[in-house]
mmCIF file of the N, C-alpha and C atoms, coordinates in Angstrom:
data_MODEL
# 
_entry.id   MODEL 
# 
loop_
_atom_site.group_PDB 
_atom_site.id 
_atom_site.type_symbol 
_atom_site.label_atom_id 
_atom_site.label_alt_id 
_atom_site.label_comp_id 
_atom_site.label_asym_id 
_atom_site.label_entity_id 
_atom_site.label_seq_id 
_atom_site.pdbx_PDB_ins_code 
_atom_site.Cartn_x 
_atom_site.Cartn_y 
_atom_site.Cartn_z 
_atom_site.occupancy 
_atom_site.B_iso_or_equiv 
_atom_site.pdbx_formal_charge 
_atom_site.auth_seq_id 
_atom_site.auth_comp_id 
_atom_site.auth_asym_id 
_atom_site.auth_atom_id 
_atom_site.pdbx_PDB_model_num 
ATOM 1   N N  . UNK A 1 1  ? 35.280 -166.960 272.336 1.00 0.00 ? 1  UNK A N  1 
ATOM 2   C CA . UNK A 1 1  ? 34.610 -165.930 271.565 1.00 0.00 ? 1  UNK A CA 1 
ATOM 3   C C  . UNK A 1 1  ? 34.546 -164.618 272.349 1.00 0.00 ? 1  UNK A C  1 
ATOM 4   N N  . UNK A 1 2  ? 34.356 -164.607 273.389 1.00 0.00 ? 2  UNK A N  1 
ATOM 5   C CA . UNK A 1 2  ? 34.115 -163.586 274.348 1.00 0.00 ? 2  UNK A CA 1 
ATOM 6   C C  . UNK A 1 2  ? 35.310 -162.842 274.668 1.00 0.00 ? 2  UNK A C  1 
ATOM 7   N N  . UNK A 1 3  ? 36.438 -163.659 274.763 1.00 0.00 ? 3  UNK A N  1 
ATOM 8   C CA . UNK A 1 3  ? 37.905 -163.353 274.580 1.00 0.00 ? 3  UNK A CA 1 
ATOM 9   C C  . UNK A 1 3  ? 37.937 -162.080 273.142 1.00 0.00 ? 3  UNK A C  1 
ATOM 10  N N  . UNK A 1 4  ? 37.956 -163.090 272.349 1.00 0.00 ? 4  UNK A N  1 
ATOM 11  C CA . UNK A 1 4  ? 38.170 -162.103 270.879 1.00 0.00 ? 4  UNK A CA 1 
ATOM 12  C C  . UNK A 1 4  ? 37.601 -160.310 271.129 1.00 0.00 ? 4  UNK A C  1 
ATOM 13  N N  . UNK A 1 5  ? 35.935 -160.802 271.428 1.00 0.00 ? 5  UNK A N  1 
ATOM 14  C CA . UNK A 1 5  ? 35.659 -159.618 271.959 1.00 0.00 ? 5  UNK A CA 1 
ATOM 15  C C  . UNK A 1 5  ? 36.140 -158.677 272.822 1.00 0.00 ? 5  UNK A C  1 
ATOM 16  N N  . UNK A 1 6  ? 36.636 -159.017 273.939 1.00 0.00 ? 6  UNK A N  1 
ATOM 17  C CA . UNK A 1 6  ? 37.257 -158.234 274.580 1.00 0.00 ? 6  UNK A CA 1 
ATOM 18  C C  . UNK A 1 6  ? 38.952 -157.381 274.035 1.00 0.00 ? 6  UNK A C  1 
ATOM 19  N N  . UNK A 1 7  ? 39.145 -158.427 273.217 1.00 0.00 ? 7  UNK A N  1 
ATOM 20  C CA . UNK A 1 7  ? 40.312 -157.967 272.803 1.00 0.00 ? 7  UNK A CA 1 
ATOM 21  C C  . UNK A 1 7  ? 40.212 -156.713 271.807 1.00 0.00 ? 7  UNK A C  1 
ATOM 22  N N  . UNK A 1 8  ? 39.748 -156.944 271.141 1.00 0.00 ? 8  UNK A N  1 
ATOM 23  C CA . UNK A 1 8  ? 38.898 -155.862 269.855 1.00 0.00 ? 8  UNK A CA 1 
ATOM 24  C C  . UNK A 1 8  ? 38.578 -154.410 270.980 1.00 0.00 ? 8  UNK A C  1 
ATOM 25  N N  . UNK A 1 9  ? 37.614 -154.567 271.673 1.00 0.00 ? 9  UNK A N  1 
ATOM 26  C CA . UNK A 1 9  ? 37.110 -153.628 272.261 1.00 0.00 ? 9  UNK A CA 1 
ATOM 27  C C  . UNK A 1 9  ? 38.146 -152.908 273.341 1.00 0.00 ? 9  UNK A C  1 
ATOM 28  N N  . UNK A 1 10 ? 39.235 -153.753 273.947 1.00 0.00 ? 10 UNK A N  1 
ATOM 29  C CA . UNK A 1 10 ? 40.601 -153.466 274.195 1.00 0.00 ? 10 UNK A CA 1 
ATOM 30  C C  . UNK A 1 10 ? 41.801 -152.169 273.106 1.00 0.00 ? 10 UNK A C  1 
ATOM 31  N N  . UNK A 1 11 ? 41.512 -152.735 272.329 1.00 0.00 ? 11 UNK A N  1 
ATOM 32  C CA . UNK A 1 11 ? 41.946 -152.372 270.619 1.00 0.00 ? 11 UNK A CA 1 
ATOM 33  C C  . UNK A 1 11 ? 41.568 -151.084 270.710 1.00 0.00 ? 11 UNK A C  1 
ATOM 34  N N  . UNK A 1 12 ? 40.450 -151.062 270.441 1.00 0.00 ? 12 UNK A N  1 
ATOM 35  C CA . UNK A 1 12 ? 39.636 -149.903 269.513 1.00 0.00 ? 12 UNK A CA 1 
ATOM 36  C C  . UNK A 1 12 ? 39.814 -148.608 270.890 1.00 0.00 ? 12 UNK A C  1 
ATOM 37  N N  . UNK A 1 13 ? 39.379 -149.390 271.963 1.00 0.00 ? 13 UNK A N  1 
ATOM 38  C CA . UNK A 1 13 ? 39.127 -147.929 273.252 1.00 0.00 ? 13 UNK A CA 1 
ATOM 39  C C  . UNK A 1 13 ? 40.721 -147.711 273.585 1.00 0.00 ? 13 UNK A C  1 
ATOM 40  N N  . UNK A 1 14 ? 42.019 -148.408 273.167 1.00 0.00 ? 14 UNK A N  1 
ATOM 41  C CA . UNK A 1 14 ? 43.713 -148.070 273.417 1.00 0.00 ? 14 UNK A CA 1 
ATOM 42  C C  . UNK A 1 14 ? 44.053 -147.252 272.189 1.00 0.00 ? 14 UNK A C  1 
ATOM 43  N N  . UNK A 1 15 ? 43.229 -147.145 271.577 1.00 0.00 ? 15 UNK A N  1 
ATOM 44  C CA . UNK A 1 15 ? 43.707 -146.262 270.499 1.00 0.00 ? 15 UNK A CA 1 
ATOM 45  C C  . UNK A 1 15 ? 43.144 -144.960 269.970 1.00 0.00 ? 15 UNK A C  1 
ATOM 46  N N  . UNK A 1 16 ? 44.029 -144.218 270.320 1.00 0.00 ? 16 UNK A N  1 
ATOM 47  C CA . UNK A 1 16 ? 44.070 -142.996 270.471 1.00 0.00 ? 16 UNK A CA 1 
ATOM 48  C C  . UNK A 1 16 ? 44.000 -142.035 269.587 1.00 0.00 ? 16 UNK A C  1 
ATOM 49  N N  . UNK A 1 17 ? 44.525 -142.270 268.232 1.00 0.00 ? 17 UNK A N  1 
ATOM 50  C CA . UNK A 1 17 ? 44.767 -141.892 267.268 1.00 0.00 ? 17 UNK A CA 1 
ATOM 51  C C  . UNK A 1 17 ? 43.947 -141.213 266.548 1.00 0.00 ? 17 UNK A C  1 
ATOM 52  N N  . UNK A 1 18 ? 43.069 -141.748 266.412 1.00 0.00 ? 18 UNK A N  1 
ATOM 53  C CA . UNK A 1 18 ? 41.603 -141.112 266.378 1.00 0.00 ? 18 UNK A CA 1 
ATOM 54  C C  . UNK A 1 18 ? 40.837 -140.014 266.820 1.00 0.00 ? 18 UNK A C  1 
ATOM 55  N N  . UNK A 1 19 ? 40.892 -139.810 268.103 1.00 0.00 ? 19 UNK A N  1 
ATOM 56  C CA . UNK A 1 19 ? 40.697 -139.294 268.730 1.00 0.00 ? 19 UNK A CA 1 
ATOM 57  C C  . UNK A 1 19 ? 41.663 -137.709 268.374 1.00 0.00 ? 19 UNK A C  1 
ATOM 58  N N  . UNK A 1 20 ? 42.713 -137.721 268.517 1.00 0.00 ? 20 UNK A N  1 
ATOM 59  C CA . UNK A 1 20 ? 43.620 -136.868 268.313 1.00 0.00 ? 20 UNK A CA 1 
ATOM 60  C C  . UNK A 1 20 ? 43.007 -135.987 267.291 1.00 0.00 ? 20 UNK A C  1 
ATOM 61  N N  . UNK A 1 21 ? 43.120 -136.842 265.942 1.00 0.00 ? 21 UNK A N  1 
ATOM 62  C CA . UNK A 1 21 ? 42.693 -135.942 264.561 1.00 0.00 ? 21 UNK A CA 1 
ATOM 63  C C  . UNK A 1 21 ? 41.329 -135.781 264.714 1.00 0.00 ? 21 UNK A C  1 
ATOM 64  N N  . UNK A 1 22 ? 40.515 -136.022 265.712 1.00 0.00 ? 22 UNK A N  1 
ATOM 65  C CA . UNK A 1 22 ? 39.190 -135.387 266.159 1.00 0.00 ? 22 UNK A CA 1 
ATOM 66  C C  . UNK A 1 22 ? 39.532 -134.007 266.935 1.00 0.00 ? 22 UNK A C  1 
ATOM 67  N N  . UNK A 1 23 ? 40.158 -133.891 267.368 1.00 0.00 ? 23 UNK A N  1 
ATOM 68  C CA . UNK A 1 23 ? 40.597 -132.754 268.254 1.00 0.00 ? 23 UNK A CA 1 
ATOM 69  C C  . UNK A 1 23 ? 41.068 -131.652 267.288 1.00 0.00 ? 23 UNK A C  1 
ATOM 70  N N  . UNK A 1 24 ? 41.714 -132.378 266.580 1.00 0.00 ? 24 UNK A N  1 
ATOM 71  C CA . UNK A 1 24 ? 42.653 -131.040 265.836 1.00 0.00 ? 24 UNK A CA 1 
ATOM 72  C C  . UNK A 1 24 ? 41.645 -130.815 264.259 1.00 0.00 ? 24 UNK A C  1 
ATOM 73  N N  . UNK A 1 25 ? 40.419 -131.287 264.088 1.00 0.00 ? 25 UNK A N  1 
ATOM 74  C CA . UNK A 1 25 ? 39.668 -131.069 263.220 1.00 0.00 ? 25 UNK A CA 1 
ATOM 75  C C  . UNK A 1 25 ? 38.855 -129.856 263.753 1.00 0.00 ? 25 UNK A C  1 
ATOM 76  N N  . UNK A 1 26 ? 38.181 -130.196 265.525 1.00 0.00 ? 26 UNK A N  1 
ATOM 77  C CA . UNK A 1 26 ? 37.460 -129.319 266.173 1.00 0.00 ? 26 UNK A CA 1 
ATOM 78  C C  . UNK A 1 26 ? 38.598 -127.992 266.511 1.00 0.00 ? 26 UNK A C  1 
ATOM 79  N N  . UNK A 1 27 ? 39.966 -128.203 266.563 1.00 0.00 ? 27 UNK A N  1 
ATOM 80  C CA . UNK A 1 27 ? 40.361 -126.880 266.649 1.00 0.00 ? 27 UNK A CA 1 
ATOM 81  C C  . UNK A 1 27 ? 40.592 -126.472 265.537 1.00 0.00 ? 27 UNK A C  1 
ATOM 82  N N  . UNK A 1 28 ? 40.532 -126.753 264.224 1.00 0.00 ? 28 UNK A N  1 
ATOM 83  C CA . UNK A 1 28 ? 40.641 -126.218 262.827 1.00 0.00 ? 28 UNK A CA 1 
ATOM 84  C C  . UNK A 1 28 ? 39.245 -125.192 262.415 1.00 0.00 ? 28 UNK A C  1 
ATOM 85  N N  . UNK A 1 29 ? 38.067 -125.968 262.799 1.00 0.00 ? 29 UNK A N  1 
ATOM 86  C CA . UNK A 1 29 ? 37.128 -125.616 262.642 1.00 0.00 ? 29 UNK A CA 1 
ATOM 87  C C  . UNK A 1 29 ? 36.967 -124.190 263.196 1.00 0.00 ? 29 UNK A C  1 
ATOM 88  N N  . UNK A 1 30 ? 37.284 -124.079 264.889 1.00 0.00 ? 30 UNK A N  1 
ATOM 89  C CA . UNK A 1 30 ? 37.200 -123.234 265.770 1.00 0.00 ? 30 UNK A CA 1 
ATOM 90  C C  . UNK A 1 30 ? 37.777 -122.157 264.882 1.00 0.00 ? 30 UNK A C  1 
ATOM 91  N N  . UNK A 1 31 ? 39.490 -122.052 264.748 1.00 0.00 ? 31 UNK A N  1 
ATOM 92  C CA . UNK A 1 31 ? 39.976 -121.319 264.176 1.00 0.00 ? 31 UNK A CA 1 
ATOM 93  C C  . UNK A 1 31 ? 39.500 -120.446 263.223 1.00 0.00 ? 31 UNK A C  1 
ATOM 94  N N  . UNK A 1 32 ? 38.961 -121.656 262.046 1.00 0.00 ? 32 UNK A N  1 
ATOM 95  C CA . UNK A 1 32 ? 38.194 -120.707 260.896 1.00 0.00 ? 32 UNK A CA 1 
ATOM 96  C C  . UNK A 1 32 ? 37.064 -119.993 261.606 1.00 0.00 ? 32 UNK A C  1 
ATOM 97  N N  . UNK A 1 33 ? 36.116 -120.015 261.958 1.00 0.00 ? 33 UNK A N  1 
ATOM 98  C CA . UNK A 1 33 ? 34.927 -119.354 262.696 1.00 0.00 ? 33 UNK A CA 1 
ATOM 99  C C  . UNK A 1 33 ? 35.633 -118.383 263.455 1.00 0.00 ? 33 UNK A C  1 
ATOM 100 N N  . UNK A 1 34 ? 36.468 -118.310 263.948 1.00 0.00 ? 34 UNK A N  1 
ATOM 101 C CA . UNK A 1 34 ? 37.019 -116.996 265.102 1.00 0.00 ? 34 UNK A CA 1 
ATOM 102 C C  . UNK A 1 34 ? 37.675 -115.984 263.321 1.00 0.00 ? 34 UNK A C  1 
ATOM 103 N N  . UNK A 1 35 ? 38.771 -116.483 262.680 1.00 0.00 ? 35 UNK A N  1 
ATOM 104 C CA . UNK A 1 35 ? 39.279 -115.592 261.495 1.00 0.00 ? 35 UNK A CA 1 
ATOM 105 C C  . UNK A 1 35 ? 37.964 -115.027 260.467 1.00 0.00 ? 35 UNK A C  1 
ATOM 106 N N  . UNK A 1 36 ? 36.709 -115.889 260.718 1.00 0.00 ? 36 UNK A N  1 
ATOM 107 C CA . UNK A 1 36 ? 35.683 -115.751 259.940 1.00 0.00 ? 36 UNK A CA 1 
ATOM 108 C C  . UNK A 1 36 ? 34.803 -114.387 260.213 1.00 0.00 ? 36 UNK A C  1 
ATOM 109 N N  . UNK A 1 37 ? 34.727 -114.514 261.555 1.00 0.00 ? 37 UNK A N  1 
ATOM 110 C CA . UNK A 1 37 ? 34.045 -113.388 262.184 1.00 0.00 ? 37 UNK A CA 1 
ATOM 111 C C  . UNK A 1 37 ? 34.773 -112.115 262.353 1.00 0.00 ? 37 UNK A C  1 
ATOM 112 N N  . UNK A 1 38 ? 36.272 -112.137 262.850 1.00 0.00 ? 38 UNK A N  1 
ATOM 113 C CA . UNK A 1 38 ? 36.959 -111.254 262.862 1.00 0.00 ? 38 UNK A CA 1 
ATOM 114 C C  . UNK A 1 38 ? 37.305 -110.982 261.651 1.00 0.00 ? 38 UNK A C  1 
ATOM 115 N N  . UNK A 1 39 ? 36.896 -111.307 260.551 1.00 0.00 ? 39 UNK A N  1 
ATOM 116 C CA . UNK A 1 39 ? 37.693 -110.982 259.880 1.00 0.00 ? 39 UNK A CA 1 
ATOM 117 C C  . UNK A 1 39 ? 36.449 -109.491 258.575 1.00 0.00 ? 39 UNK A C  1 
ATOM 118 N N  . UNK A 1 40 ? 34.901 -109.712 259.485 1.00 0.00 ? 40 UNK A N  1 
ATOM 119 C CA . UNK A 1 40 ? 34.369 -108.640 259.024 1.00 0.00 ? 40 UNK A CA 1 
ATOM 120 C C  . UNK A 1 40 ? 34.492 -107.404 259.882 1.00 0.00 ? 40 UNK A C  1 
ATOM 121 N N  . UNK A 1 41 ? 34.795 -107.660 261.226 1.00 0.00 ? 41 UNK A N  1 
ATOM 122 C CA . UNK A 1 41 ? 35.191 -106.031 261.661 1.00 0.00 ? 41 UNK A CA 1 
ATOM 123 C C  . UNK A 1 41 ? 36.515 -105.699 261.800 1.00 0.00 ? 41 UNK A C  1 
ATOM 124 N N  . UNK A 1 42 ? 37.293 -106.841 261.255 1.00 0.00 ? 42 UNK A N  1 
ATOM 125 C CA . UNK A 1 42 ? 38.483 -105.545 260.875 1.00 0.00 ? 42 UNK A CA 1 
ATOM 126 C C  . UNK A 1 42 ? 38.612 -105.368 259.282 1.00 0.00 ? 42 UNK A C  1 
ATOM 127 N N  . UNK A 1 43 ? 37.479 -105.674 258.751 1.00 0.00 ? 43 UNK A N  1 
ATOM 128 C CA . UNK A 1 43 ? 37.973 -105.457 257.302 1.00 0.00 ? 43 UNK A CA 1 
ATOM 129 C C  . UNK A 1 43 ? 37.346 -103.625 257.152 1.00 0.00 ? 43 UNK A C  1 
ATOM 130 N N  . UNK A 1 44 ? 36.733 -103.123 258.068 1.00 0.00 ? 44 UNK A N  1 
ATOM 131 C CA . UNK A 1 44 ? 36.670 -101.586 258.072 1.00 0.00 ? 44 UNK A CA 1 
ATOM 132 C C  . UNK A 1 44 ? 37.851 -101.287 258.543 1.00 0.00 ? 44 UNK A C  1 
ATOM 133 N N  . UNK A 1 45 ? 38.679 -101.363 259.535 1.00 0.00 ? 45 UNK A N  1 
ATOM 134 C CA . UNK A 1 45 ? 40.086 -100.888 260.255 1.00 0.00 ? 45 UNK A CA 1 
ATOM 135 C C  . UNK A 1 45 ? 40.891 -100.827 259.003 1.00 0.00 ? 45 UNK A C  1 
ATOM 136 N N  . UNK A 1 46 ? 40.924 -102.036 258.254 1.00 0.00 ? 46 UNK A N  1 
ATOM 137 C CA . UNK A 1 46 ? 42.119 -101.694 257.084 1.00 0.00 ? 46 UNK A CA 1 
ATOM 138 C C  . UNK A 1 46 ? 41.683 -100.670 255.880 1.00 0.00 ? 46 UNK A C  1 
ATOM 139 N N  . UNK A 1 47 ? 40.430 -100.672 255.634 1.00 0.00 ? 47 UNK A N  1 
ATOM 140 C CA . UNK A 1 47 ? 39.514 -99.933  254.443 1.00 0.00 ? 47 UNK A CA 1 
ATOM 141 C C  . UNK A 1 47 ? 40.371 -98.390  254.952 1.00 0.00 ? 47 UNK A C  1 
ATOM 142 N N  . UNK A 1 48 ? 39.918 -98.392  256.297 1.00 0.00 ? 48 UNK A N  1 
ATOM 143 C CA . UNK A 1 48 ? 40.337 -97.096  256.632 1.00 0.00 ? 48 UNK A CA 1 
ATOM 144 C C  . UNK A 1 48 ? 41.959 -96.373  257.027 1.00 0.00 ? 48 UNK A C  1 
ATOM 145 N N  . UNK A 1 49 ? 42.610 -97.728  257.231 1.00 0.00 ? 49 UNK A N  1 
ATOM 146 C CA . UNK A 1 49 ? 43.821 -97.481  257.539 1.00 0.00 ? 49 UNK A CA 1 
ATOM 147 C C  . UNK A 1 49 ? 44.552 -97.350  255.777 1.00 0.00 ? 49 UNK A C  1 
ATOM 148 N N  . UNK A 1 50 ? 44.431 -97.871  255.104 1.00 0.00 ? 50 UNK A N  1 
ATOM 149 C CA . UNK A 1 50 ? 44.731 -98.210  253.858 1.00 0.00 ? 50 UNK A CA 1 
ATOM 150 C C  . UNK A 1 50 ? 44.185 -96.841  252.492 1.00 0.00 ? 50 UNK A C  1 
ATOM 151 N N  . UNK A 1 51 ? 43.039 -96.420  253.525 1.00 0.00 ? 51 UNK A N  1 
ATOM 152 C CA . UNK A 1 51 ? 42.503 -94.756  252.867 1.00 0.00 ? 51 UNK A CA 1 
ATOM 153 C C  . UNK A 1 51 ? 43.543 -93.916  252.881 1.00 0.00 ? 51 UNK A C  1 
ATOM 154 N N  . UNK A 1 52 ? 43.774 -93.818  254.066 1.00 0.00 ? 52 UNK A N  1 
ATOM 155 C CA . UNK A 1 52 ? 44.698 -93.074  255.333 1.00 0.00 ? 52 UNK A CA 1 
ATOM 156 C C  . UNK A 1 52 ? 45.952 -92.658  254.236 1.00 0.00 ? 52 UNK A C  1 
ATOM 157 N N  . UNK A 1 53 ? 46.817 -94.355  254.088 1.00 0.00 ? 53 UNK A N  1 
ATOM 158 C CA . UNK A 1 53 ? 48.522 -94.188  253.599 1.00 0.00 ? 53 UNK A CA 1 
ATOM 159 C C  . UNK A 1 53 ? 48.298 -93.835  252.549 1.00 0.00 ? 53 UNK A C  1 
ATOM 160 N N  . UNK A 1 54 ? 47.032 -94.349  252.032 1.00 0.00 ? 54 UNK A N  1 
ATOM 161 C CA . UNK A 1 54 ? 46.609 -93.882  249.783 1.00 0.00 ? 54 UNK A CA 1 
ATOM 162 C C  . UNK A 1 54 ? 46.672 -91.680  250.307 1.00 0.00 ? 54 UNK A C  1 
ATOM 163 N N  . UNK A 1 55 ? 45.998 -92.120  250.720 1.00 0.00 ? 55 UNK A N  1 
ATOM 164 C CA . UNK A 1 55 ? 46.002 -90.227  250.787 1.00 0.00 ? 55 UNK A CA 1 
ATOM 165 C C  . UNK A 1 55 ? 46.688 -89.262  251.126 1.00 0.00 ? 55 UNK A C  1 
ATOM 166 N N  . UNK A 1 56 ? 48.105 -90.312  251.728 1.00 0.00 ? 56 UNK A N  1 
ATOM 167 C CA . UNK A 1 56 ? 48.661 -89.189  252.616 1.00 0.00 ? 56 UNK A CA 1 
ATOM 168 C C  . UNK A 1 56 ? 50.580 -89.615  251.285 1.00 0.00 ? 56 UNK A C  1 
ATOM 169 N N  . UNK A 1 57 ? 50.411 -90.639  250.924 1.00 0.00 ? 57 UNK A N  1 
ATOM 170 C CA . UNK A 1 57 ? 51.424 -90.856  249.625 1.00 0.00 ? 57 UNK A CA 1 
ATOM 171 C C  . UNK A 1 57 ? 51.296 -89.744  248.655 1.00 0.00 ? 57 UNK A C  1 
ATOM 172 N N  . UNK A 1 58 ? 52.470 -89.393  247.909 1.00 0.00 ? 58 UNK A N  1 
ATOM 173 C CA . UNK A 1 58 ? 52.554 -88.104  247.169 1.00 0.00 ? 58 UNK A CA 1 
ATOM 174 C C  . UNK A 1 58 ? 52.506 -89.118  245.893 1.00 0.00 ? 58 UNK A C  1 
ATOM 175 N N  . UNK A 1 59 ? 51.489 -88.679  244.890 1.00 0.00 ? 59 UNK A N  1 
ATOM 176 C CA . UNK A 1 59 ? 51.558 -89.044  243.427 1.00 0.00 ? 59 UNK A CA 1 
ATOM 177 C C  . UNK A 1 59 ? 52.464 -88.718  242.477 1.00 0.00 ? 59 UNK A C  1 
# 
């Protein structure tokens, strides 16, 4: 019985797999939160860059 156990717990801590798509969930996450934040101070840079080409285009 103690065998079985060890084997299982052998199992579960050799496998890695898991682990992995834990990693790449926490760098998904990261990602959004960094594009999340950056993405309110440059939304003035384009307001203004985007003023800029509207105003300076001939109608």
């Amino acid at each position: 019985m103690l065998d079985l156990v060890l084997v299982s717990v052998r199992r579960v801590l050799g496998d890695r797999r898991g682990i992995s798509a834990i990693e790449y969930g926490v760098l998904g996450a990261v990602v959004v939160v960094a594009v999340a934040a950056l993405s309110t101070q440059v939304d003035g840079v384009f307001d203004k860059v985007f003023s800029t080409i509207t105003a300076k285009v001939p109608t």
